[in-house]
C-alpha positions as CSV (number, residue, x, y, z in Angstrom):
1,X,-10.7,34.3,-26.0
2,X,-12.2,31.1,-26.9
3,X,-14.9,29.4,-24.8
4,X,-14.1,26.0,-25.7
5,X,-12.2,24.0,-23.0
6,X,-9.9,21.3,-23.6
7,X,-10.6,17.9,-21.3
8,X,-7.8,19.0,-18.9
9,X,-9.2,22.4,-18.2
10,X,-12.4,20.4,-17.8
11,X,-11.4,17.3,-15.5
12,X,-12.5,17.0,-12.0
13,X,-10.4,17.9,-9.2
14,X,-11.2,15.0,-7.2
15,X,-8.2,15.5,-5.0
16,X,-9.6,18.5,-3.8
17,X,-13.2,17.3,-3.6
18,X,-11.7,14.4,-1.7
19,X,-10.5,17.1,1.0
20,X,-13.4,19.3,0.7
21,X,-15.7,15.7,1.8
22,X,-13.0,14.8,4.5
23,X,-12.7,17.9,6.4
24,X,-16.8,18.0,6.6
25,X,-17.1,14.6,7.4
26,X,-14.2,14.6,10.2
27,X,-15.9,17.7,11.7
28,X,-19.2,16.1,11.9
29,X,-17.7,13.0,13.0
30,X,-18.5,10.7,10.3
31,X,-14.8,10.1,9.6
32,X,-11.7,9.5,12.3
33,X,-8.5,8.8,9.4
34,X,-7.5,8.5,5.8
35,X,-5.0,7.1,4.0
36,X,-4.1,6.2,0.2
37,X,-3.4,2.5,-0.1
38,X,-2.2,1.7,-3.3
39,X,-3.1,4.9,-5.0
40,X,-6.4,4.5,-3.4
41,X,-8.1,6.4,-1.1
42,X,-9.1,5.0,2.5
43,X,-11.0,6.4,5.5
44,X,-12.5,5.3,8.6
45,X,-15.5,5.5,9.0
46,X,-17.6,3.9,12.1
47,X,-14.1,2.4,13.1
48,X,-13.6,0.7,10.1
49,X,-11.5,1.2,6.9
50,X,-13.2,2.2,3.8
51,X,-12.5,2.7,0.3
């Protein structure tokens, strides 16, 4: 089996680091909402959106 890794097998998940951020951050209270506005990503944070 080969060690090298094509760039796929490499990328970044950020979806799921995304989630991984948001549930911590609603839990502690940083964080109230989230939404994706034109394929980006929003939140609100201190009762204000955020990108």
């Amino acid at each position: 089996m080969s060690e090298d890794l094509s760039d796929l097998d490499r990328a970044i998940d950020e979806g799921a680091i995304f989630r991984h951020w948001y549930d911590l951050a609603r839990e502690l209270g940083y964080c109230s909402g989230q939404e994706v506005r034109e394929g980006e990503q929003w939140v609100i944070l201190s009762g204000s959106w955020e990108k």
